[in-house]
C-alpha positions in Angstrom: -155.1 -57.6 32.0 -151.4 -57.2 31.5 -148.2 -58.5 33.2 -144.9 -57.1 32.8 -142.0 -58.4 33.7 -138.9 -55.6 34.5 -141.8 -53.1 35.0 -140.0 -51.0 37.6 -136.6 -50.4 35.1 -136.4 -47.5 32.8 -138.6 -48.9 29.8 -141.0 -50.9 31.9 -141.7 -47.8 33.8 -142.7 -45.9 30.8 -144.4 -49.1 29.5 -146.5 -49.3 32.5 -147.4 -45.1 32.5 -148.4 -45.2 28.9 -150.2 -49.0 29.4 -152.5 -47.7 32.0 -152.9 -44.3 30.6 -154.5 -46.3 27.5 -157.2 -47.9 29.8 -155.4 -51.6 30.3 -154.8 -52.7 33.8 -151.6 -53.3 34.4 -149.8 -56.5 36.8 -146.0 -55.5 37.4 -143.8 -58.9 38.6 -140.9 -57.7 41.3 -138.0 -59.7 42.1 -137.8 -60.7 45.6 -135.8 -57.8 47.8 -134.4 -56.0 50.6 -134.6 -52.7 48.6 -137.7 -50.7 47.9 -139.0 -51.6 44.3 -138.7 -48.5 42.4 -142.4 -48.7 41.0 -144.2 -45.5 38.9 -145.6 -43.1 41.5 -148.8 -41.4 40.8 -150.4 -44.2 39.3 -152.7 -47.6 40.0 -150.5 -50.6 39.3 -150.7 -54.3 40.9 -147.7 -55.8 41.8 -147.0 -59.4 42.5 -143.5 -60.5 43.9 -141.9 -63.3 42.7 -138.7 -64.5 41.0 -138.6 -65.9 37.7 -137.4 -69.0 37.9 -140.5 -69.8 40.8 -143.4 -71.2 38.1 -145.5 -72.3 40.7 -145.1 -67.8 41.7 -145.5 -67.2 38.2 -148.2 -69.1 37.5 -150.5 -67.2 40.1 -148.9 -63.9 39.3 -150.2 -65.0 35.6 -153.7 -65.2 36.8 -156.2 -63.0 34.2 -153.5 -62.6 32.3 -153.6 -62.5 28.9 -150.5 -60.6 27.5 -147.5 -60.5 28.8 -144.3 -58.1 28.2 -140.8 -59.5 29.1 -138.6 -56.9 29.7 -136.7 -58.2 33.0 -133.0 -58.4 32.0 -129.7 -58.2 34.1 -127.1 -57.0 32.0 -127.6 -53.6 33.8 -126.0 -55.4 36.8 -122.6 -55.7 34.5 -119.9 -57.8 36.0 -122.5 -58.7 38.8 -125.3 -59.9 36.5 -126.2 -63.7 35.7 -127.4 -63.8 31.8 -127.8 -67.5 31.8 -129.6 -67.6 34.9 -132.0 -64.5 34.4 -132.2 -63.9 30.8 -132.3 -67.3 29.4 -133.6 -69.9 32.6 -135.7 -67.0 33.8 -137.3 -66.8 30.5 -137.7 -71.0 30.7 -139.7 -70.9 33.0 -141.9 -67.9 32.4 -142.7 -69.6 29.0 -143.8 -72.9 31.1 -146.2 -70.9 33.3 -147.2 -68.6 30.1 -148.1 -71.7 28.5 -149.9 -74.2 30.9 -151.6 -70.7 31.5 -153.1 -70.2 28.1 -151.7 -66.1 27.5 -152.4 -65.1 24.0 -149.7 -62.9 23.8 -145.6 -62.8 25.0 -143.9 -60.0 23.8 -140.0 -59.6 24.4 -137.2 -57.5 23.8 -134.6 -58.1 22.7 -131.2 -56.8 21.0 -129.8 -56.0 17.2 -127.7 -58.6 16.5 -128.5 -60.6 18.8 -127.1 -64.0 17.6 -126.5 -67.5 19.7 -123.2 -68.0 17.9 -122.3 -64.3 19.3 -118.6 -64.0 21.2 -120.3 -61.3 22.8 -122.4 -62.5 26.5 -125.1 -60.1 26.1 -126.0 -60.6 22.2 -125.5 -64.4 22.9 -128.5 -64.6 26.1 -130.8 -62.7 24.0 -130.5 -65.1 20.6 -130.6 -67.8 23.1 -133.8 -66.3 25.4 -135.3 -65.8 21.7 -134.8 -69.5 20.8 -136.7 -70.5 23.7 -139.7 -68.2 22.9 -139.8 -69.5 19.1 -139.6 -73.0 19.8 -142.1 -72.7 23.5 -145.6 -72.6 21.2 -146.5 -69.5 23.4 -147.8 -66.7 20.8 -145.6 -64.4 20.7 -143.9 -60.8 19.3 -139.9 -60.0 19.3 -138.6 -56.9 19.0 -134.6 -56.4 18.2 -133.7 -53.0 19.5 -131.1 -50.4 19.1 -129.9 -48.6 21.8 -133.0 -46.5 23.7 -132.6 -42.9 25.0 -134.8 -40.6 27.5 -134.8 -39.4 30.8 -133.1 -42.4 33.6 -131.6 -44.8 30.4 -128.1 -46.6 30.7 -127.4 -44.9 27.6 -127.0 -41.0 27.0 -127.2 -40.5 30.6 -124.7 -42.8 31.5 -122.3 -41.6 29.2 -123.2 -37.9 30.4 -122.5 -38.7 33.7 -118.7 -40.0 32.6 -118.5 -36.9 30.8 -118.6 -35.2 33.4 -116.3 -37.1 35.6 -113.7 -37.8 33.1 -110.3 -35.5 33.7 -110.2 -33.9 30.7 -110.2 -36.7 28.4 -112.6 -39.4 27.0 -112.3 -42.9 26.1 -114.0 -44.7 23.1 -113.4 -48.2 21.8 -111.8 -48.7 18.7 -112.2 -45.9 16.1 -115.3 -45.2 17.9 -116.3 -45.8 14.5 -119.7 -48.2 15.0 -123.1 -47.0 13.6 -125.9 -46.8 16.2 -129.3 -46.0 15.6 -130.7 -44.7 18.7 -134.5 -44.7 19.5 -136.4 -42.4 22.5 -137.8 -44.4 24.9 -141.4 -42.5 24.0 -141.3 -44.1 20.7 -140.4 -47.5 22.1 -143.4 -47.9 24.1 -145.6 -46.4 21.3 -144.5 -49.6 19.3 -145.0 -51.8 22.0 -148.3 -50.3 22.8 -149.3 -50.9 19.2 -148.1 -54.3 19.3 -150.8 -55.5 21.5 -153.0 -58.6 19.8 -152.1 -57.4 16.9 -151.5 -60.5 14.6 -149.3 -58.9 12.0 -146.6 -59.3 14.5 -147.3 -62.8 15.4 -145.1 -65.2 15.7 -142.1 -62.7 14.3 -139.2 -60.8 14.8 -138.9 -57.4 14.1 -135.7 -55.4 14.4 -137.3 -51.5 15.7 -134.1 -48.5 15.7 -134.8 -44.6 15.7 -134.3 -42.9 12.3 -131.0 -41.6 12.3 -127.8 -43.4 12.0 -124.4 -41.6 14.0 -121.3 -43.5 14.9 -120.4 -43.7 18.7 -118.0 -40.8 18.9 -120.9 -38.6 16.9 -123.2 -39.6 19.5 -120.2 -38.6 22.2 -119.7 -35.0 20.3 -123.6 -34.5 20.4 -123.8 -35.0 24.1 -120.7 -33.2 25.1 -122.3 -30.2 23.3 -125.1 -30.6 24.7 -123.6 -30.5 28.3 -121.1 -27.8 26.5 -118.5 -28.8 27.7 -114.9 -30.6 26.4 -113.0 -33.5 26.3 -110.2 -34.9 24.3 -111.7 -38.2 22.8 -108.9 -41.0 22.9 -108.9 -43.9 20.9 -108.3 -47.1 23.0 -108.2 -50.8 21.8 -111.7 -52.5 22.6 -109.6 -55.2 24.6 -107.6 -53.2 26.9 -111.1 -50.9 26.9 -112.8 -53.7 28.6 -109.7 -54.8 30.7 -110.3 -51.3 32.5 -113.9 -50.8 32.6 -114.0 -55.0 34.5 -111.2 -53.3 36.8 -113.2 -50.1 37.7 -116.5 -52.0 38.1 -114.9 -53.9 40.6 -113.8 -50.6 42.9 -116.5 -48.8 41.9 -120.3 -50.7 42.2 -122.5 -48.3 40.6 -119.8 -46.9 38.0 -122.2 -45.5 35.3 -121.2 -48.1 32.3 -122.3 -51.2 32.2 -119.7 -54.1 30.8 -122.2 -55.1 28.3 -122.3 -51.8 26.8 -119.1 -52.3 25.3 -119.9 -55.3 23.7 -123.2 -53.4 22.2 -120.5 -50.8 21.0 -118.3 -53.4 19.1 -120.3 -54.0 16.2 -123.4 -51.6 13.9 -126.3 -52.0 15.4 -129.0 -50.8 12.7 -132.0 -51.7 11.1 -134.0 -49.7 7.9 -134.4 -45.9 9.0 -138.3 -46.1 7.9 -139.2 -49.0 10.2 -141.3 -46.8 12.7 -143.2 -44.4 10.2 -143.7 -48.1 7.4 -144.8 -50.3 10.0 -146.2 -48.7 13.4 -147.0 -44.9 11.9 -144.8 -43.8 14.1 -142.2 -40.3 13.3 -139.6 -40.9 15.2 -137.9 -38.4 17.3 -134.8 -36.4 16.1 -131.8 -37.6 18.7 -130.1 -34.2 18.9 -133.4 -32.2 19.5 -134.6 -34.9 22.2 -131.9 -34.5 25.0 -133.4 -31.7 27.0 -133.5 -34.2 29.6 -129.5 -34.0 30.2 -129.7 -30.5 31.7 -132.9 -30.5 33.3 
Protein backbone atom coordinates (compact mmCIF):
# COMPACT_ATOMS: atom_id res chain seq x y z
CA UNK A 1 0.00 0.00 0.00
CA UNK A 2 0.89 3.53 -0.63
CA UNK A 3 0.76 6.84 1.45
CA UNK A 4 1.01 10.12 0.06
CA UNK A 5 1.43 12.99 1.75
CA UNK A 6 -0.08 16.52 -0.11
CA UNK A 7 -2.36 14.04 -1.99
CA UNK A 8 -5.29 16.40 -2.39
CA UNK A 9 -2.87 19.42 -4.14
CA UNK A 10 -2.44 19.65 -7.79
CA UNK A 11 0.40 16.83 -8.28
CA UNK A 12 -0.79 14.60 -5.49
CA UNK A 13 -4.08 14.47 -7.18
CA UNK A 14 -2.78 13.33 -10.37
CA UNK A 15 -0.33 11.11 -8.42
CA UNK A 16 -3.17 9.41 -6.59
CA UNK A 17 -5.46 9.04 -10.22
CA UNK A 18 -2.63 7.50 -12.04
CA UNK A 19 -1.43 5.41 -8.60
CA UNK A 20 -4.71 3.62 -8.35
CA UNK A 21 -5.38 3.41 -11.99
CA UNK A 22 -2.07 1.18 -12.00
CA UNK A 23 -3.67 -1.26 -9.45
CA UNK A 24 -1.79 0.12 -6.03
CA UNK A 25 -4.04 1.13 -3.24
CA UNK A 26 -3.61 4.24 -2.33
CA UNK A 27 -3.59 5.97 1.70
CA UNK A 28 -3.86 9.99 1.21
CA UNK A 29 -2.66 11.87 4.73
CA UNK A 30 -4.99 15.25 5.23
CA UNK A 31 -4.10 18.06 7.44
CA UNK A 32 -6.40 18.60 10.13
CA UNK A 33 -9.43 21.25 8.91
CA UNK A 34 -12.33 23.29 8.89
CA UNK A 35 -12.47 23.20 5.10
CA UNK A 36 -13.51 20.28 2.90
CA UNK A 37 -10.31 18.28 1.77
CA UNK A 38 -10.26 18.65 -1.87
CA UNK A 39 -9.71 14.85 -2.51
CA UNK A 40 -10.01 13.12 -6.41
CA UNK A 41 -13.68 12.38 -7.04
CA UNK A 42 -14.64 9.31 -8.88
CA UNK A 43 -12.19 7.21 -7.37
CA UNK A 44 -11.47 4.71 -4.17
CA UNK A 45 -8.89 6.34 -1.93
CA UNK A 46 -8.26 6.02 2.01
CA UNK A 47 -7.72 8.88 3.76
CA UNK A 48 -6.29 9.28 7.24
CA UNK A 49 -6.19 12.80 8.99
CA UNK A 50 -3.40 13.84 10.69
CA UNK A 51 -0.81 16.58 10.88
CA UNK A 52 2.71 16.05 10.30
CA UNK A 53 4.38 16.89 13.04
CA UNK A 54 1.87 14.17 15.20
CA UNK A 55 4.23 10.81 14.89
CA UNK A 56 2.30 9.04 17.12
CA UNK A 57 -0.84 10.07 13.89
CA UNK A 58 1.73 9.18 11.56
CA UNK A 59 2.71 6.19 12.73
CA UNK A 60 -0.84 4.60 12.47
CA UNK A 61 -1.65 6.46 9.26
CA UNK A 62 1.74 4.44 8.20
CA UNK A 63 0.21 1.15 8.96
CA UNK A 64 0.80 -1.39 5.71
CA UNK A 65 2.66 0.99 4.34
CA UNK A 66 5.42 0.39 2.42
CA UNK A 67 6.22 3.46 0.16
CA UNK A 68 5.56 6.59 0.82
CA UNK A 69 5.42 9.91 -1.49
CA UNK A 70 6.06 13.32 0.22
CA UNK A 71 4.70 15.83 -1.61
CA UNK A 72 2.96 18.10 1.29
CA UNK A 73 4.61 21.61 1.02
CA UNK A 74 3.38 25.16 2.02
CA UNK A 75 5.02 27.51 -0.06
CA UNK A 76 1.60 27.68 -1.94
CA UNK A 77 0.35 29.56 1.15
CA UNK A 78 3.13 32.48 0.25
CA UNK A 79 3.45 35.10 2.89
CA UNK A 80 1.06 32.90 5.04
CA UNK A 81 3.06 29.63 4.83
CA UNK A 82 5.56 28.17 7.56
CA UNK A 83 8.67 26.36 5.57
CA UNK A 84 10.54 25.54 8.67
CA UNK A 85 7.61 24.27 10.39
CA UNK A 86 5.93 22.19 7.45
CA UNK A 87 8.58 21.52 5.01
CA UNK A 88 11.55 20.86 7.17
CA UNK A 89 10.03 19.78 11.04
CA UNK A 90 7.11 18.17 9.21
CA UNK A 91 9.47 16.18 7.18
CA UNK A 92 11.38 15.33 10.89
CA UNK A 93 8.99 13.67 11.96
CA UNK A 94 7.58 11.73 9.09
CA UNK A 95 11.14 10.32 8.68
CA UNK A 96 10.84 9.17 12.57
CA UNK A 97 7.58 7.37 12.05
CA UNK A 98 8.78 6.16 8.33
CA UNK A 99 11.60 4.69 10.11
CA UNK A 100 10.52 2.96 13.46
CA UNK A 101 7.89 1.83 10.79
CA UNK A 102 10.23 -0.09 8.54
CA UNK A 103 8.81 1.59 4.79
CA UNK A 104 11.05 0.56 2.07
CA UNK A 105 10.58 3.38 0.11
CA UNK A 106 10.36 7.57 0.77
CA UNK A 107 10.17 9.40 -2.18
CA UNK A 108 10.22 13.43 -2.16
CA UNK A 109 10.15 16.32 -4.27
CA UNK A 110 11.86 18.66 -4.29
CA UNK A 111 13.22 21.85 -6.20
CA UNK A 112 16.23 22.79 -8.94
CA UNK A 113 18.58 24.39 -7.03
CA UNK A 114 17.57 23.70 -4.09
CA UNK A 115 20.55 24.50 -1.87
CA UNK A 116 20.82 24.98 2.21
CA UNK A 117 23.20 27.96 1.66
CA UNK A 118 20.31 29.50 -0.62
CA UNK A 119 19.26 33.40 0.18
CA UNK A 120 16.11 32.29 -1.26
CA UNK A 121 13.33 30.66 1.65
CA UNK A 122 11.88 28.26 -0.59
CA UNK A 123 15.19 26.69 -2.28
CA UNK A 124 16.72 26.86 1.29
CA UNK A 125 13.54 24.34 3.14
CA UNK A 126 13.90 21.97 0.39
CA UNK A 127 17.99 21.49 0.57
CA UNK A 128 17.39 21.43 4.21
CA UNK A 129 14.02 18.86 4.10
CA UNK A 130 16.60 16.90 1.67
CA UNK A 131 19.33 16.78 4.34
CA UNK A 132 17.09 15.31 6.69
CA UNK A 133 15.97 12.45 4.30
CA UNK A 134 19.85 11.64 3.34
CA UNK A 135 21.11 11.51 6.73
CA UNK A 136 17.39 9.65 8.42
CA UNK A 137 18.59 5.95 7.03
CA UNK A 138 15.00 5.69 5.48
CA UNK A 139 15.42 4.37 1.77
CA UNK A 140 14.73 6.80 -0.18
CA UNK A 141 14.34 8.67 -3.98
CA UNK A 142 14.69 12.72 -4.55
CA UNK A 143 13.53 14.30 -7.28
CA UNK A 144 14.71 18.19 -8.05
CA UNK A 145 11.99 19.63 -10.28
CA UNK A 146 11.50 22.43 -12.63
CA UNK A 147 8.51 24.24 -12.72
CA UNK A 148 5.23 21.71 -13.50
CA UNK A 149 2.32 22.67 -15.83
CA UNK A 150 -1.30 21.14 -16.46
CA UNK A 151 -4.74 21.84 -15.74
CA UNK A 152 -5.16 23.57 -11.62
CA UNK A 153 -0.94 24.31 -11.32
CA UNK A 154 0.39 27.52 -9.57
CA UNK A 155 2.27 27.97 -12.62
CA UNK A 156 0.79 28.71 -16.29
CA UNK A 157 -2.51 29.11 -14.76
CA UNK A 158 -1.56 31.40 -12.31
CA UNK A 159 0.16 33.58 -14.49
CA UNK A 160 -2.96 33.32 -17.04
CA UNK A 161 -5.14 34.45 -14.55
CA UNK A 162 -2.81 37.84 -14.03
CA UNK A 163 -2.90 38.13 -17.52
CA UNK A 164 -6.03 38.62 -17.61
CA UNK A 165 -6.33 40.91 -14.76
CA UNK A 166 -3.45 43.06 -15.42
CA UNK A 167 -4.51 46.79 -17.05
CA UNK A 168 -2.86 46.55 -19.95
CA UNK A 169 0.51 45.94 -18.87
CA UNK A 170 2.63 43.02 -17.33
CA UNK A 171 5.30 42.80 -14.86
CA UNK A 172 8.41 40.47 -15.02
CA UNK A 173 11.46 40.45 -12.72
CA UNK A 174 14.57 41.51 -14.00
CA UNK A 175 15.17 41.04 -17.72
CA UNK A 176 12.78 38.33 -17.39
CA UNK A 177 15.65 36.74 -18.70
CA UNK A 178 15.92 33.25 -16.55
CA UNK A 179 15.78 29.81 -18.29
CA UNK A 180 12.97 27.45 -17.11
CA UNK A 181 12.46 24.14 -18.18
CA UNK A 182 8.90 23.42 -17.63
CA UNK A 183 7.50 19.81 -17.28
CA UNK A 184 3.47 18.65 -17.62
CA UNK A 185 2.28 17.42 -14.72
CA UNK A 186 1.36 13.94 -16.82
CA UNK A 187 4.89 13.38 -17.23
CA UNK A 188 5.77 14.10 -13.61
CA UNK A 189 3.72 11.34 -12.25
CA UNK A 190 4.78 8.92 -15.07
CA UNK A 191 8.34 9.41 -13.44
CA UNK A 192 7.11 9.05 -10.15
CA UNK A 193 5.09 6.09 -10.96
CA UNK A 194 8.21 4.45 -12.42
CA UNK A 195 10.13 5.33 -9.51
CA UNK A 196 8.46 2.82 -7.37
CA UNK A 197 11.05 0.10 -5.75
CA UNK A 198 13.00 0.64 -8.30
CA UNK A 199 16.67 0.55 -6.90
CA UNK A 200 18.40 2.45 -9.53
CA UNK A 201 16.98 5.43 -7.84
CA UNK A 202 18.02 4.48 -4.42
CA UNK A 203 19.42 6.44 -2.22
CA UNK A 204 19.78 9.44 -5.04
CA UNK A 205 18.96 12.63 -6.24
CA UNK A 206 17.83 13.22 -9.49
CA UNK A 207 17.10 16.63 -11.03
CA UNK A 208 13.76 15.71 -13.65
CA UNK A 209 12.74 19.13 -16.16
CA UNK A 210 10.53 18.98 -19.42
CA UNK A 211 12.60 19.12 -22.67
CA UNK A 212 12.60 22.45 -23.69
CA UNK A 213 14.29 25.36 -22.28
CA UNK A 214 12.35 29.20 -22.70
CA UNK A 215 13.18 32.19 -20.56
CA UNK A 216 10.28 33.66 -18.34
CA UNK A 217 9.16 36.38 -20.63
CA UNK A 218 9.08 33.49 -23.62
CA UNK A 219 6.96 31.43 -21.35
CA UNK A 220 4.81 34.97 -20.80
CA UNK A 221 4.53 35.59 -24.80
CA UNK A 222 3.52 31.83 -25.26
CA UNK A 223 0.61 32.11 -22.86
CA UNK A 224 -0.55 35.49 -23.80
CA UNK A 225 -0.90 33.96 -27.32
CA UNK A 226 -2.40 31.43 -26.25
CA UNK A 227 -5.15 33.49 -24.40
CA UNK A 228 -4.60 35.92 -27.55
CA UNK A 229 -4.57 38.58 -26.01
CA UNK A 230 -1.85 41.65 -25.15
CA UNK A 231 0.13 43.16 -22.71
CA UNK A 232 2.98 45.48 -22.52
CA UNK A 233 5.77 43.45 -20.60
CA UNK A 234 7.56 45.83 -18.15
CA UNK A 235 10.84 45.26 -16.76
CA UNK A 236 10.84 45.75 -12.95
CA UNK A 237 13.76 45.27 -10.44
CA UNK A 238 13.38 41.70 -8.67
CA UNK A 239 13.51 43.75 -5.25
CA UNK A 240 10.91 46.32 -5.72
CA UNK A 241 9.01 43.17 -7.68
CA UNK A 242 8.79 41.37 -4.48
CA UNK A 243 8.19 44.68 -2.28
CA UNK A 244 4.74 44.80 -4.38
CA UNK A 245 3.72 41.29 -4.78
CA UNK A 246 4.31 41.03 -0.17
CA UNK A 247 2.04 44.23 -0.32
CA UNK A 248 -0.74 42.78 -2.63
CA UNK A 249 -0.72 39.44 -0.80
CA UNK A 250 -1.52 41.16 2.15
CA UNK A 251 -4.91 42.91 0.62
CA UNK A 252 -5.53 40.37 -1.58
CA UNK A 253 -5.48 36.48 0.21
CA UNK A 254 -5.85 34.33 -2.78
CA UNK A 255 -3.89 36.75 -5.31
CA UNK A 256 -2.82 34.17 -7.92
CA UNK A 257 1.16 34.41 -7.33
CA UNK A 258 2.70 32.93 -4.80
CA UNK A 259 5.82 34.94 -3.07
CA UNK A 260 7.99 31.96 -3.65
CA UNK A 261 7.48 32.02 -7.23
CA UNK A 262 9.58 34.91 -7.54
CA UNK A 263 12.36 33.53 -5.87
CA UNK A 264 11.92 30.27 -8.33
CA UNK A 265 12.13 33.01 -11.12
CA UNK A 266 15.45 34.59 -9.92
CA UNK A 267 17.77 32.14 -10.95
CA UNK A 268 17.88 29.03 -14.30
CA UNK A 269 16.32 26.34 -13.23
CA UNK A 270 17.41 23.50 -15.69
CA UNK A 271 18.60 20.16 -15.83
CA UNK A 272 19.84 17.96 -19.23
CA UNK A 273 16.88 18.19 -21.87
CA UNK A 274 17.17 14.13 -22.36
CA UNK A 275 16.58 13.32 -18.72
CA UNK A 276 13.02 11.81 -19.29
CA UNK A 277 13.46 9.84 -22.69
CA UNK A 278 17.57 8.56 -21.06
CA UNK A 279 16.34 7.63 -17.84
CA UNK A 280 12.49 6.96 -17.36
CA UNK A 281 11.56 6.30 -21.43
CA UNK A 282 9.55 8.93 -21.11
CA UNK A 283 8.93 11.79 -24.51
CA UNK A 284 8.16 14.52 -22.89
CA UNK A 285 5.37 16.82 -23.88
CA UNK A 286 5.93 19.97 -26.13
CA UNK A 287 4.96 23.19 -23.69
CA UNK A 288 3.35 25.21 -26.37
CA UNK A 289 1.22 22.35 -27.79
CA UNK A 290 0.15 21.24 -24.15
CA UNK A 291 -1.93 24.40 -22.89
CA UNK A 292 -5.26 23.53 -24.21
CA UNK A 293 -6.19 23.56 -20.67
CA UNK A 294 -6.00 27.58 -20.50
CA UNK A 295 -9.10 27.97 -22.66
CA UNK A 296 -11.11 25.10 -21.86
Amino acid sequence: MILVTGGTGFIGRNLVKLLIENGFEVRTLLKPSQKNPNLPKGIPVEAVVCSLNDERGLRAALKGIEVVFHLAGSERLSSRSDLMEVDVIGTRTLLHAARKSKISQLIYLSHLGADQNSAFPVLKAKALAEKEIVNSGVPYTIFRTSHIYGKGDQFVEAFAKLLRLSPGFFLVPGKGDSALQPLSVNDLVACLNLSIMNSELTNKITDIGGGEVFTFREIIEIIMNKLNIRRYVINVSPAYLRMFVIYVDQLIPKFPISLYWLDSLSEDRTTALDILPRQFGILPARFTQSLDFLTS
